[in-house]
C-alpha positions as CSV (number, residue, x, y, z in Angstrom):
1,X,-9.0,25.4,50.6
2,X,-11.3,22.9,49.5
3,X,-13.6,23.6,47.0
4,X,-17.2,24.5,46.4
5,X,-17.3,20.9,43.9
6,X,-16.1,18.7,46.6
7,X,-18.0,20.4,49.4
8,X,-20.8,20.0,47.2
9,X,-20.5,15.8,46.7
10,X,-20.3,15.8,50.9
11,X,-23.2,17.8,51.4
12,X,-25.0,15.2,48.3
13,X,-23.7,12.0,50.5
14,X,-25.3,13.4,53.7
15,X,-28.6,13.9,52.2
16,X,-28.8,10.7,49.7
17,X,-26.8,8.5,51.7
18,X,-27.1,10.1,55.0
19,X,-30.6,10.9,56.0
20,X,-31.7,10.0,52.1
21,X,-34.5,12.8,51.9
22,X,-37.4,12.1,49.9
23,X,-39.5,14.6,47.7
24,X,-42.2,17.3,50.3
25,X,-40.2,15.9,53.3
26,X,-38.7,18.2,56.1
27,X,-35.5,19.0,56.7
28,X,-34.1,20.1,60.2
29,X,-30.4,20.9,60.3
30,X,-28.9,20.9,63.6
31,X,-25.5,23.3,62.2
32,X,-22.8,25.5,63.8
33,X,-22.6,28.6,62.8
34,X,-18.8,28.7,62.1
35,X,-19.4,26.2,59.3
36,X,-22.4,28.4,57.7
37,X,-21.0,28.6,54.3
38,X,-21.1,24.6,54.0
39,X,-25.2,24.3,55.9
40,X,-26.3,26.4,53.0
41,X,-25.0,24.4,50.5
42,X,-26.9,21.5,51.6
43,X,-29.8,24.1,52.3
44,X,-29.6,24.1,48.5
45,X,-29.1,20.8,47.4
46,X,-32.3,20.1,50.0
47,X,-34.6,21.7,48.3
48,X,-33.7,20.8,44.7
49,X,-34.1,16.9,45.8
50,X,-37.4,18.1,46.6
51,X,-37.4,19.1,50.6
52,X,-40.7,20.7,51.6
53,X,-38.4,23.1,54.2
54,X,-35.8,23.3,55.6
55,X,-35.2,24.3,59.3
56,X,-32.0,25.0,60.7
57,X,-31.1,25.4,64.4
58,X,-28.0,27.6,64.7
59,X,-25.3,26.5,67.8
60,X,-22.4,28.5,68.5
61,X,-19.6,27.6,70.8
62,X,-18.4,31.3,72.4
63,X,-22.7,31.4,72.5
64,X,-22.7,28.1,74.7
65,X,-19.4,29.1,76.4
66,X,-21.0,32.0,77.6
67,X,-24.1,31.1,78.6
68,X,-22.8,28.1,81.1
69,X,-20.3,31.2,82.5
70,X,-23.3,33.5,83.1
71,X,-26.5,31.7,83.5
72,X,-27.9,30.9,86.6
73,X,-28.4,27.7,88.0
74,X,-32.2,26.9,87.1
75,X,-31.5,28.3,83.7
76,X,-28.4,25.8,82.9
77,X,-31.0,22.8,84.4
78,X,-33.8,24.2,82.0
79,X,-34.7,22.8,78.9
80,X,-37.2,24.9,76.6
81,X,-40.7,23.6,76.1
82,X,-40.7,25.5,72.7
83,X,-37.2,23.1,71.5
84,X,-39.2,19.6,72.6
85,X,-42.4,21.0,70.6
86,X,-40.6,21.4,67.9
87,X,-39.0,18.2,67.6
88,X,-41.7,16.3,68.3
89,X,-43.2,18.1,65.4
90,X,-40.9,17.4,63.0
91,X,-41.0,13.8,63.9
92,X,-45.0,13.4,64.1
93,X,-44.7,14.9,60.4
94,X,-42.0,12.1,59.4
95,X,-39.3,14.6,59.4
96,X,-35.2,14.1,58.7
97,X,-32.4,15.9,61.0
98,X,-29.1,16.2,60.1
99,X,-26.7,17.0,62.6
100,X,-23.5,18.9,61.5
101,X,-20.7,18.6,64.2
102,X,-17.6,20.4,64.6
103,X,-17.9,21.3,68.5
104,X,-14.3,22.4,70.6
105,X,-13.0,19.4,72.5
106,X,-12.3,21.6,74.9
107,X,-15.1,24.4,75.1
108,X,-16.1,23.5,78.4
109,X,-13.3,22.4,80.3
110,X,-13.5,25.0,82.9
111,X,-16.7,25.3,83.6
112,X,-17.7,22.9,86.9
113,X,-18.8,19.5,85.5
114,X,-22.4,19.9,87.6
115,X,-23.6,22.5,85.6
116,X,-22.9,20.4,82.4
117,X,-24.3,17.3,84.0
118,X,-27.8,19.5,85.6
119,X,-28.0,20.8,81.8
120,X,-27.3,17.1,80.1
121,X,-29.6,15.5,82.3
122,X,-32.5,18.4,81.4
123,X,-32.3,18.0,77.7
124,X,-32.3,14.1,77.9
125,X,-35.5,14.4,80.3
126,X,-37.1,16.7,78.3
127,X,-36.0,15.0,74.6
128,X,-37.3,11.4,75.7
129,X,-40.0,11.2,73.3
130,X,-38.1,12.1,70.5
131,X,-35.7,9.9,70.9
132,X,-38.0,7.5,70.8
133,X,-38.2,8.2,67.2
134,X,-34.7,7.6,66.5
135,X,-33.8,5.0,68.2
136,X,-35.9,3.3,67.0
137,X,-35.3,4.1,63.1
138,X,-39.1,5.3,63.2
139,X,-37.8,8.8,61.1
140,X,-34.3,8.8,59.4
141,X,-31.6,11.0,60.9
142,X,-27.7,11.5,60.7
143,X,-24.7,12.7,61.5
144,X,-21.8,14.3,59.8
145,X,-18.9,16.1,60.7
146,X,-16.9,19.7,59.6
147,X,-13.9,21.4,60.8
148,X,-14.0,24.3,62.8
149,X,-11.0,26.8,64.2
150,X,-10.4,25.0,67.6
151,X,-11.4,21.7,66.8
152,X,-8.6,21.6,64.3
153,X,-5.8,23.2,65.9
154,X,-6.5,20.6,68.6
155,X,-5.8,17.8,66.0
156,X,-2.8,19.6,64.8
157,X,-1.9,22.5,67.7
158,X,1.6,23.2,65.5
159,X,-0.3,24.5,62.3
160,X,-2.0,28.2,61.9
161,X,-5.9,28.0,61.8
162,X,-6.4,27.8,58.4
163,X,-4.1,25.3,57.7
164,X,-5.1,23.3,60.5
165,X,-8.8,23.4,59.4
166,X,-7.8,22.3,56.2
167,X,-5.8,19.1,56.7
168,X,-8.6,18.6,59.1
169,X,-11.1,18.4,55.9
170,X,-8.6,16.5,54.0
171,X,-8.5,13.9,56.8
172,X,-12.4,13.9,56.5
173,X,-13.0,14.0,53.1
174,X,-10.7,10.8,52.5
175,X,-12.5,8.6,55.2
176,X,-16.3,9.3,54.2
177,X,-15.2,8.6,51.2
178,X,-15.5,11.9,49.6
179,X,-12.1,11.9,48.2
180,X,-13.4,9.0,45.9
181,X,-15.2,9.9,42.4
182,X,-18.5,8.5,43.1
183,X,-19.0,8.6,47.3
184,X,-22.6,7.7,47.2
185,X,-21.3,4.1,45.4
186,X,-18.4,4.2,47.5
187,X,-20.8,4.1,50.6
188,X,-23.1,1.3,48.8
189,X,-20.4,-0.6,48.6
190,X,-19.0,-0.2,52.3
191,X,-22.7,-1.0,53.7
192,X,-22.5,-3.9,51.5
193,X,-19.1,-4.8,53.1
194,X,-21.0,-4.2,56.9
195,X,-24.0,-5.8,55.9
196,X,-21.7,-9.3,55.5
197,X,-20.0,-9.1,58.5
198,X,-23.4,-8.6,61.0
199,X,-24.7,-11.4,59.0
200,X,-22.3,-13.4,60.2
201,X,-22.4,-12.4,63.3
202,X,-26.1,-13.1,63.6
203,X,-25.5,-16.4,62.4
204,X,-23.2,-17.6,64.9
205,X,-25.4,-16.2,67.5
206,X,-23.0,-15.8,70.4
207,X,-23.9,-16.1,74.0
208,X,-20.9,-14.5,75.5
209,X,-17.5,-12.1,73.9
210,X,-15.3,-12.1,75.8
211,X,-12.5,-9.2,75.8
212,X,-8.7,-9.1,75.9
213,X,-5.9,-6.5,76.2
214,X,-3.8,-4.9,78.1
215,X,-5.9,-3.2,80.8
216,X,-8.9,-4.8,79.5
217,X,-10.2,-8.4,80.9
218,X,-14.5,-8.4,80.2
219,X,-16.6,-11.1,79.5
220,X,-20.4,-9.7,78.2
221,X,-23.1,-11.6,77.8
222,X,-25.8,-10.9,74.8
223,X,-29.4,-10.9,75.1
224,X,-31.5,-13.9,73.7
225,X,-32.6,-12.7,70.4
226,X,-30.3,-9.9,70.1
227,X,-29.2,-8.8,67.0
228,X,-26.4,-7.5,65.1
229,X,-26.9,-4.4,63.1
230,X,-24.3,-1.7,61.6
231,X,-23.9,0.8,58.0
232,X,-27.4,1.3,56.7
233,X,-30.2,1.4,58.1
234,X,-34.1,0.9,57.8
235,X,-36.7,3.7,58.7
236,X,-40.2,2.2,60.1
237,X,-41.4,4.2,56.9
238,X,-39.0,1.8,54.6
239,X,-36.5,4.6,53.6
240,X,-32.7,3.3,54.3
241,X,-30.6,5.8,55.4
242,X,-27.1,6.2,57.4
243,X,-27.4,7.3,61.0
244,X,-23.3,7.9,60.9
245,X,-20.9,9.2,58.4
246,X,-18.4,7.7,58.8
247,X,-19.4,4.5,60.2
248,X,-17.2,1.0,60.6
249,X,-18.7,-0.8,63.0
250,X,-21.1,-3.8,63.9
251,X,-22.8,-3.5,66.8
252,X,-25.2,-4.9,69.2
253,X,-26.6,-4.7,73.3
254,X,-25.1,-6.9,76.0
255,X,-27.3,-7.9,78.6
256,X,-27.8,-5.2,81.0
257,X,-27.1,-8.0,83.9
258,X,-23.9,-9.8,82.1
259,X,-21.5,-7.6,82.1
260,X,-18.3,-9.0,84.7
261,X,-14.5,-7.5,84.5
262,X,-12.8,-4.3,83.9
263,X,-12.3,-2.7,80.5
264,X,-9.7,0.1,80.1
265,X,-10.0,3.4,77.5
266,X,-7.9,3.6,74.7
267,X,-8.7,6.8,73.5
268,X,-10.1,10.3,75.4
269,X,-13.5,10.7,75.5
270,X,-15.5,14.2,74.8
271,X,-18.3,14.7,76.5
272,X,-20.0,17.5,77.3
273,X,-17.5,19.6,76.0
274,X,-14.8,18.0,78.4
275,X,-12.3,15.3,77.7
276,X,-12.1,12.2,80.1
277,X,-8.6,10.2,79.3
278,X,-6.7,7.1,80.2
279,X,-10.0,5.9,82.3
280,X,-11.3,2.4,82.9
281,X,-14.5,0.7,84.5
282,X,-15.0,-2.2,86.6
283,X,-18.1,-4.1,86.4
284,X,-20.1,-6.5,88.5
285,X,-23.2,-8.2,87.4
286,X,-23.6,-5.5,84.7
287,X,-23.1,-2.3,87.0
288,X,-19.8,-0.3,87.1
289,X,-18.8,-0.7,90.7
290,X,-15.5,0.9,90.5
291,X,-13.9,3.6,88.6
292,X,-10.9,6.0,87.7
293,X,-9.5,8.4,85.6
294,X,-6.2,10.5,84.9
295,X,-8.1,13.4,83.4
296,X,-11.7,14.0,84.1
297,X,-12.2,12.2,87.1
298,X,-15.1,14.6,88.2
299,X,-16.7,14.5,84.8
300,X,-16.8,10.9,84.5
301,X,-18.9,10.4,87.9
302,X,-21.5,12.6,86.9
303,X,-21.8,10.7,83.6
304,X,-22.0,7.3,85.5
305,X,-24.4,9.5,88.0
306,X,-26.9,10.7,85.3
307,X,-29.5,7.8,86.2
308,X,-29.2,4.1,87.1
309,X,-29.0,3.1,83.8
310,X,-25.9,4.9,83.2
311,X,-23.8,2.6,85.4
312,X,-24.5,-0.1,82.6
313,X,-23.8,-0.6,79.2
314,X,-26.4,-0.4,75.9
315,X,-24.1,-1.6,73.6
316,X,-21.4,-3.2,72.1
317,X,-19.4,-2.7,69.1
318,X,-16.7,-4.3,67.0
319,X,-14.5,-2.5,64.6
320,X,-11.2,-3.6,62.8
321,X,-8.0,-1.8,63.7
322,X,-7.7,-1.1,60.0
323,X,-10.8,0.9,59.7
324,X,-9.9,4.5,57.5
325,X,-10.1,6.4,60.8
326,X,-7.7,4.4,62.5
327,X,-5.3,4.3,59.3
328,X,-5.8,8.3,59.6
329,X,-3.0,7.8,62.7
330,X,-5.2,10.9,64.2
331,X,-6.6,11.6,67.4
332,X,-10.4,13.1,66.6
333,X,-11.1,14.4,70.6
334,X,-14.7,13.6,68.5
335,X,-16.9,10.3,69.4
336,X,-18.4,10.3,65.9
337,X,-14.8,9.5,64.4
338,X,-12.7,7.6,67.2
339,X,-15.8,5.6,68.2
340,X,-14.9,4.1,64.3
341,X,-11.4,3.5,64.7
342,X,-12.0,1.0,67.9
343,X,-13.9,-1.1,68.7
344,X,-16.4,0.4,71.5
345,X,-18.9,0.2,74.2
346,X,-21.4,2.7,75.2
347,X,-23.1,3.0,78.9
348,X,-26.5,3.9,79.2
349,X,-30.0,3.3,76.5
350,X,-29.8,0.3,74.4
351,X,-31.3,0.3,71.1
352,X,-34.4,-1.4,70.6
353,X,-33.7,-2.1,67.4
354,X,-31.0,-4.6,68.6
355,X,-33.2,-7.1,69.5
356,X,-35.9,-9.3,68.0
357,X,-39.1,-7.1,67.9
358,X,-37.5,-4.9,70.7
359,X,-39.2,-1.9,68.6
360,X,-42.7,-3.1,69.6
361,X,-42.2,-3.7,73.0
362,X,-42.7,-1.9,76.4
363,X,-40.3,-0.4,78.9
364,X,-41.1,-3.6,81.1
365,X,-40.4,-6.0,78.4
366,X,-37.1,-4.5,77.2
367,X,-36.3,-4.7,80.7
368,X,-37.4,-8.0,80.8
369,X,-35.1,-9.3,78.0
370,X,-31.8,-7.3,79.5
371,X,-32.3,-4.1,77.2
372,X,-31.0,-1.4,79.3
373,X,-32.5,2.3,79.8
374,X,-31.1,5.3,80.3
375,X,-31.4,9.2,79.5
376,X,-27.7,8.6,78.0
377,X,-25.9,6.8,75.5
378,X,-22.4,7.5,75.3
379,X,-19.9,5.2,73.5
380,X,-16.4,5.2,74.4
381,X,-13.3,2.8,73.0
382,X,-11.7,0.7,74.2
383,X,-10.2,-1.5,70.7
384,X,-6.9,-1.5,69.6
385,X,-4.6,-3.3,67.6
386,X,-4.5,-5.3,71.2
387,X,-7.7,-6.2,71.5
388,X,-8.2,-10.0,71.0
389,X,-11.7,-11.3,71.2
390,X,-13.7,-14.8,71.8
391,X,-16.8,-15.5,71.2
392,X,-18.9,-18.2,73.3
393,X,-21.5,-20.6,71.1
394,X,-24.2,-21.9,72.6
395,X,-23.3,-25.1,73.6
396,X,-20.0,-23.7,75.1
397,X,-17.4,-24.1,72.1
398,X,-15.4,-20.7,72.6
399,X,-13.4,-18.9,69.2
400,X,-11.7,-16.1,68.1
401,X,-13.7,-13.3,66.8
402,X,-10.8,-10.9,66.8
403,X,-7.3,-11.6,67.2
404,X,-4.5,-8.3,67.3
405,X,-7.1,-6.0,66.7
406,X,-8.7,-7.4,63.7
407,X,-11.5,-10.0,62.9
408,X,-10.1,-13.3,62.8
409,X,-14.0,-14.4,61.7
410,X,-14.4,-14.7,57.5
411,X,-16.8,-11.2,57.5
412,X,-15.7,-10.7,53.7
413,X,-18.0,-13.7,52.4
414,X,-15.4,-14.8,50.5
């Protein structure tokens, strides 16, 4: 079992490093229920950094499971006035959420993919405005991740629950860094390590990347003024936080019109509570124009169905095949850690933040500039140790940003 100390120095990282709460500031915790024991313990350590509150919104799989079984159809494409009221709330107040993850790969799997996409779709509608507020880093947010019963014996199906979920915490512990003596320096350290490598990034100012492997054969163009961001980040308020333990990448937005070729999975993709596997997307002018799938077919159309945004992609993101998660040799069936062992793209909302005073400006003038919109954002990867990229300079010089699945660029500033 781990123990109550170490459990302790995680729940410490995700509210110092994570969301970094600050003295009379609110709290909301977005937590299973299965992983109780470990939300009160950073209930605790909450409100001896000095939280004004605490607020935590309970979510329980056989709950969810249930309700998509039983409820009718106007129910399922419902989302609660009361939830978005409360949100908005918490944000107008300068608020923090932490999310706490540890949701079954497989919970939904056979429940009919419309209901899940009518129900996604209402909660994205209805959450617009607070979303505003994160992706834009005008409050600080995170997420972090905890085992539960199914979601471990999915990662390792030949082990007995318990001792699944707890080489499931052993696999997380080591790559957040917990596993390390001090994890808060640990993590100062990494977004040093981050902050180097999107600095050069931003200094060589690409106009194109252009993608290689097997499968995979996409050329992307980037925004003028786009910019390359990744580890920490910087609330409106001044307060630098961590949107994602872990986190290993770099990212930014392509331009919602430059997107040409196909790019092929490389690892399933959870969403909804379904799993979409060995998939790949063919783009034209920036919109996915073809499509396929060997599991999750059905699922993947209603993603790319959600809105027209979701047929094109809101960012990009670069991650070496030597990241901790992708050393881990393990299969997460969990976005959060196998978007960090690949490098990734994600169709659907761009972040504002990824381009040159794209916080300030309109719908129109994102659109303007090649920022895409969507009520979705979902990453997916497509890196491995395959993957060879090239980046195009502006006056046409092309080189190697990655080569075998690794940077091939000095990000180390050595």
């Amino acid at each position: 079992m781990v123990s109550q100390q170490t459990q302790e120095k995680y729940a410490e990282l995700a509210l110092q490093t994570g969301v970094n709460l600050q003295k009379g500031q609110t709290l909301m915790i977005n937590a299973p229920i299965e992983g109780a024991d470990f939300t009160k313990i950073v209930v605790r350590k909450a409100y001896k950094l000095g939280a004004k509150d605490v607020h935590i919104n309970w979510t329980d799989d056989e709950l969810t499971l249930l309700r998509y079984e039983n409820a009718p159809d106007e129910v399922i494409a419902d989302y609660p006035e009361w939830r978005v009221k409360l949100h908005d709330a918490l944000a107008e107040d300068g608020g923090a959420v932490l999310n706490i993850r540890s949701t079954n790969p497989d919970l939904l799997k056979d429940i009919d993919p419309s209901r899940v996409a009518k129900a996604n779709k209402a909660a994205a509608e209805a959450m617009v405005n607070f979303r505003k507020y994160t992706m834009n880093d005008k409050i600080t947010w995170s997420i972090i991740s905890i085992p539960s019963g199914d979601w471990a014996q999915k990662i390792f199906p030949e082990q007995s629950k318990e001792d699944a979920i707890d080489s499931l915490w052993n696999a997380i512990l080591k790559i957040v860094r917990v596993d390390q003596e001090d994890p808060i320096a640990a993590w100062d350290a990494h977004n040093e390590t981050l902050k180097t490598a999107r600095e050069v990034l931003n200094d060589r100012n690409y106009k194109k990347l252009i993608f290689k492997a097997p499968g995979t054969d996409l050329e992307l163009e980037l925004p003028e003024g786009h910019i390359w961001k990744g580890g920490s980040a910087v609330s409106e308020g001044g307060v630098t936080f961590n949107p994602n333990i872990p986190t290993e990448e770099v990212f930014s937005m392509p331009h919602k019109y430059g997107v040409n070729g196909t790019v092929a999975s490389t690892k399933p993709l959870n969403y909804g509570g379904s799993l979409i596997d060995n998939f790949s997307l063919t783009f034209k002018d920036g919109q996915v124009v073809d499509f396929k799938a060997e599991q999750g077919e059905a699922v993947l159309k209603h993603l790319l169905d959600s809105d027209e945004g979701a047929k094109r992609l809101g960012e990009i993101a670069l991650v070496p095949h030597e990241s901790p998660v992708s050393q881990s040799g393990l299969i997460f069936y969990n976005t959060l850690f196998d978007e960090n062992a690949s490098c990734h793209i994600a169709l659907g909302k761009a972040y504002p933040t990824n381009l040159e005073g794209g916080s300030a400006m309109s719908g129109e003038e994102l659109d303007k500039h090649g920022v895409n919109d969507s009520l979705i954002h979902v990453d997916f990867m497509i890196g491995s140790e395959k993957m060879d990229i090239d980046g195009v300079l502006a006056d046409g010089t092309t080189e190697a940003v990655f080569r075998n699945g690794t940077w091939a660029l000095n990000v180390k500033g050595e």
